[in-house]
N, C-alpha and C positions, 0 to 999 in steps of 0.2 A: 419768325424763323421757320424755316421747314426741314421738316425731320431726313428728307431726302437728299436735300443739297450738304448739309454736315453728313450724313453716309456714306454720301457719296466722296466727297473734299477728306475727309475718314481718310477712306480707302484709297484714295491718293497719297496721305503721307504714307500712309503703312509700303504703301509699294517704291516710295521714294526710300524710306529705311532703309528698305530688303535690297535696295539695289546698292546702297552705301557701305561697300566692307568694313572700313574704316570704323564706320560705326557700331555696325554689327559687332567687332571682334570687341571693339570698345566696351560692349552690353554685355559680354558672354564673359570679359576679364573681370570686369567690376563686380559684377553680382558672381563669379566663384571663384578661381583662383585668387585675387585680391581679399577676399573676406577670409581665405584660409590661409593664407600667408601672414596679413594681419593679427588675426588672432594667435598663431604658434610660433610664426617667428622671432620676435623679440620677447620673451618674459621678463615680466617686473622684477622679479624676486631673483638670485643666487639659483641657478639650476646650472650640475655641470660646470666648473670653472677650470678652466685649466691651470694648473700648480706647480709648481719647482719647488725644490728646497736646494742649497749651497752648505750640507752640514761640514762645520768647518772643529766641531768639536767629537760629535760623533760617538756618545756616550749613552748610556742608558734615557737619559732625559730629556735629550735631540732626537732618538729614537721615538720614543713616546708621543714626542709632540707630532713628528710625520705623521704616524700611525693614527692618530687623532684625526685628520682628515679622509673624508671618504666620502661616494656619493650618497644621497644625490646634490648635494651643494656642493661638490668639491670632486673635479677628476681622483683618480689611483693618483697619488703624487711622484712625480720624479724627481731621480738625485741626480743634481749635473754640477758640473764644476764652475768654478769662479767667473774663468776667462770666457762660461758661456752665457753669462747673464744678461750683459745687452745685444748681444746676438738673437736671443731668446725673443726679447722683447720685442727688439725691432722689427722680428718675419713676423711677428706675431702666434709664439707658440706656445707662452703662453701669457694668463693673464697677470698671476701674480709669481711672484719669484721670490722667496723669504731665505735670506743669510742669517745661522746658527752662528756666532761669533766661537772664536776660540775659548777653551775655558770656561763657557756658559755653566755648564752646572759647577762646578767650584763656584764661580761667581756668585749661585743661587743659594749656595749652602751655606757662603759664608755671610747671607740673609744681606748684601747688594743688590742693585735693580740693574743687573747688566740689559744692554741693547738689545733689540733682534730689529734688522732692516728688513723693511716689504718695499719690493719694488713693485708698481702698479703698473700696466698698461692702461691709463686714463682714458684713450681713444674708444673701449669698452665702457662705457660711462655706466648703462644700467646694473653692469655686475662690479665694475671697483667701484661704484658708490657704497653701495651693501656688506662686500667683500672683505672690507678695509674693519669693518666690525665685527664678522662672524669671525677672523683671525685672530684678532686681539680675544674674543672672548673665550677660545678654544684653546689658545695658547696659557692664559690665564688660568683656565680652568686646569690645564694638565699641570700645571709647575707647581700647584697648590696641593692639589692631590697629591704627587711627586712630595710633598713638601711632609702631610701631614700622614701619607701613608693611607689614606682613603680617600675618595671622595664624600666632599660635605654637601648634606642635603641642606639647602637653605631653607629656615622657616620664616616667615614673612607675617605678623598681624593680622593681616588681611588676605584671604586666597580669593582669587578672583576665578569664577568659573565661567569660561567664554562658551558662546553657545550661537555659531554664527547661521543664521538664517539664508533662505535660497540659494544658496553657494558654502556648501558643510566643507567642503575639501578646501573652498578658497581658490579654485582654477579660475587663471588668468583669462582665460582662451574664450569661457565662460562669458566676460562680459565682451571681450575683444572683439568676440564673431559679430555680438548683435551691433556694438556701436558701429563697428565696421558699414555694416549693414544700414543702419540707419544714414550713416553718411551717404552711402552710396544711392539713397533715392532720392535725397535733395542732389548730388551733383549731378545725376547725368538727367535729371528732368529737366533741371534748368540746360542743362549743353544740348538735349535733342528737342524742348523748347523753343530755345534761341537757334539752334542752327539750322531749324527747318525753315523759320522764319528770311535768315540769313543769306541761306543757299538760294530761295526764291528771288530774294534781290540782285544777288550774282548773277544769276543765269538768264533775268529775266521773264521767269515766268508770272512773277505777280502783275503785272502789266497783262496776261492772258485771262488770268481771276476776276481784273476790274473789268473786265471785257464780259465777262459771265453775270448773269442773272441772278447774284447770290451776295451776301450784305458782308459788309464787314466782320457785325458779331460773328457771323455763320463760320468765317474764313479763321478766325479767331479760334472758338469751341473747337472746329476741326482737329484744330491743330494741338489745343489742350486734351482732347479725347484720347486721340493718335499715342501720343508723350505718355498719357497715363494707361493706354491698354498695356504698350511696350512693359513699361517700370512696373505696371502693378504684378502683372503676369509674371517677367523673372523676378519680384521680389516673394513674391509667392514661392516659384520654384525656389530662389534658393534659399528659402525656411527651413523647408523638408527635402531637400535633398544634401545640402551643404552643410547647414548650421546643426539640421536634427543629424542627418545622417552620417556625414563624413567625420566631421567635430564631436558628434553624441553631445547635444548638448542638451539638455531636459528642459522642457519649456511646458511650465506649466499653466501658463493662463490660455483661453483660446485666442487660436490663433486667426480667426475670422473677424474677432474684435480687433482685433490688429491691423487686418488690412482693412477696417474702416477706416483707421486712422491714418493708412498710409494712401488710403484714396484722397482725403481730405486736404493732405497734407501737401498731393501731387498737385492738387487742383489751384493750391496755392502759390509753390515754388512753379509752376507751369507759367502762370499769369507773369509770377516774376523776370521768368526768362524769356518771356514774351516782349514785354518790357527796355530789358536788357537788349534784345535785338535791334529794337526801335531807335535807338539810344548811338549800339555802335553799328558804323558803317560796312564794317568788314569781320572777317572769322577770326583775325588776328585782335582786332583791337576789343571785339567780341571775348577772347580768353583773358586780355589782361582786364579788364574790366569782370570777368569773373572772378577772378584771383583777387579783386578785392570785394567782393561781396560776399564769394563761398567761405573766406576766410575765417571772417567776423562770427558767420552765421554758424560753424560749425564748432569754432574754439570759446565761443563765448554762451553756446547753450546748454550746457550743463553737458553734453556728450562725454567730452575730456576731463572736467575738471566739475566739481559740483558746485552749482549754479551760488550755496552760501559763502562759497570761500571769496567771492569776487565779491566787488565793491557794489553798495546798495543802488549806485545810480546803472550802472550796471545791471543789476537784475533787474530794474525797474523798466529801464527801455530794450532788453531783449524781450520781454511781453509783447511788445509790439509785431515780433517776430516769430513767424509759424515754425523754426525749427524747435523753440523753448517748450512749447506745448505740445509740438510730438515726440520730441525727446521724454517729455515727462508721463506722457502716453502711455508710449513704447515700453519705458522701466517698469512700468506701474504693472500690465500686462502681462510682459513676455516673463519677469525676472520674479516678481510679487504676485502673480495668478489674479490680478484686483479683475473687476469686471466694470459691465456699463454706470455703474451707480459710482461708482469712484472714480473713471476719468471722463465723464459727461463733460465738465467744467473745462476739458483741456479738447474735447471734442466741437464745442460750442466756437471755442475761442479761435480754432481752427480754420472753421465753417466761413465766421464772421471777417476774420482777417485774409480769407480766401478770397469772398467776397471783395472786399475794399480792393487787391491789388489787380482783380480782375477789372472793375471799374477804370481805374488806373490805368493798366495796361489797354483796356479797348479804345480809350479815349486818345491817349497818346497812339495807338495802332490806324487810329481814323484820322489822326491828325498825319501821320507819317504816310498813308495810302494817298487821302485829297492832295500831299503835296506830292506823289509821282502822278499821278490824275491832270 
């Protein structure tokens, strides 16, 4: 191979990028607005929920119980009447909507278990999942107090002192940014991978390539160089400008050990999308054919969900797969501060598995040239 002809085929994609808007804005969403909307816009947890009450009794201890709610898991709560409750629900104003029954404290005093109805807006899944429990324990707690004339401190056997590590406050956003992150360099290496590859067979110009004095491999590396200047470069930026700066998110391991492994990792999902090109014949059958590989590779490597909860054959052969070892990387690193002597073993694996699908990939790529040849 010569170092001149990949420089040169280099700087061909890069100018072929620069001329794709489509792409470009593609590369400037993914890596920042998408990773910031990701991270803040949905929280896991009760944050702000908006609340009604229907007090239909209206007494010292209906009182109480409103009062009980407040932020930040709970809007200022409002009083609205009866005939507003599915109206409420339905615009969407709010989430939960709790009717005080007539009579309630009589009920309570005369030591009954009178009703209180919570109407949910379900279609809110993350906060009336959670919601439906902070209410019942809130309400509990005030009818008791109410009841006993104090609140009772519970004592318990056993005090459990939490003491949670890398994440003291527990912010969602915290992990959201980087996983975000981490996704977004397996997706769009493998899309400007494959559709550099892609767009050549459209137009025609790989037929002008075989025409040129330059190898297969060469045509290949280009192209995987090209994909990983692009990705490494804005994942770089949006480290320190996005996740540190916009987010504040504290990252304490370095961050250079990190984009080792996001070179690694490029050189790998590259190959693959190299691949993936050879495979489909157009840009169309190119995405749905992505949508089932990016899927797998994304919801099954520990990113989303932690790689122990899934089933052992499961973690057995996402091994196979370069996202498992940079996901494990990545946490180890960015979240844990670990350095080269503790994720060697996910660096190596990377390496090795890079290798394999670039074999792969050149051979099917030479098989795919010789038959327009």
């Amino acid at each position: 191979m010569k170092i001149a002809n990949i420089t040169q085929l280099g700087i061909k994609e890069m100018w072929s990028l620069w001329r794709d808007p489509a792409m470009m804005i593609l590369i400037i969403y993914v890596f920042t607005l998408n990773i910031y909307t990701a991270a803040t816009a949905i929280p896991e947890s009760l944050h702000n929920a908006p609340i009604a009450f229907v007090d239909h009794d209206r007494t010292q201890l209906s009182r109480r119980i409103i009062d009980a709610f407040y932020p930040p898991y709970f809007l200022t709560p409002e009083i609205i009447d009866d005939n507003q409750v599915n109206v409420s629900l339905d615009t969407g104003e709010y989430t939960f909507v709790v009717t005080i029954p007539p009579d309630f404290e009589k009920a309570v005093m005369r030591g009954t278990q009178p009703d209180i109805q919570v109407n949910v807006d379900a279609t809110r899944i993350s906060q009336a999942f959670s919601g439906n429990g902070y209410i019942a324990q809130i309400i509990n707690a005030e009818v008791n107090a109410y009841l006993q004339g104090y609140k009772e401190e519970i004592s318990y056997p056993v005090e459990l002192v939490i003491r949670a590590r890398f994440n003291p406050a527990l912010e969602n956003y915290w992990f959201g940014s980087v996983m975000e992150l981490i996704s977004a360099v397996t997706m769009i290496a493998i899309i400007l991978s494959g559709a550099a590859l892609i767009r050549e067979k459209e137009r025609g110009t790989i037929e002008h390539l075989l025409a040129m004095p330059v190898s297969d491999s060469e045509i290949m590396i280009s192209k995987i160089l090209a994909t990983g200047l692009v990705v490494w470069s804005a994942t770089l930026l949006s480290v320190y400008s996005v996740i540190q700066g916009v987010l504040g998110v504290p990252i304490t391991g370095n961050v250079w050990l990190f984009m080792v492994a996001v070179a690694l990792q490029l050189f790998a999902v590259s190959s693959m999308g190299i691949f993936m090109a050879t495979v489909a014949r157009s840009m169309p059958q190119f995405g749905l054919l992505l949508i089932l590989v990016l899927l797998p590779l994304q919801l099954l490597s520990g990113g989303t969900t932690p790689r122990e909860s899934m089933p052992e054959i499961i973690q057995y052969l996402m091994l196979s797969m370069p996202n498992t070892h940079f996901v494990m990387a990545s946490q180890s690193v960015l979240y844990r501060g670990a350095g080269l002597s503790v994720i060697y073993p996910q660096l190596i694996s990377l390496f090795v598995i890079g290798c394999v699908f670039y074999i792969i990939a050149l051979r099917r790529f030479k098989n795919t040239i010789g038959s327009m040849a």
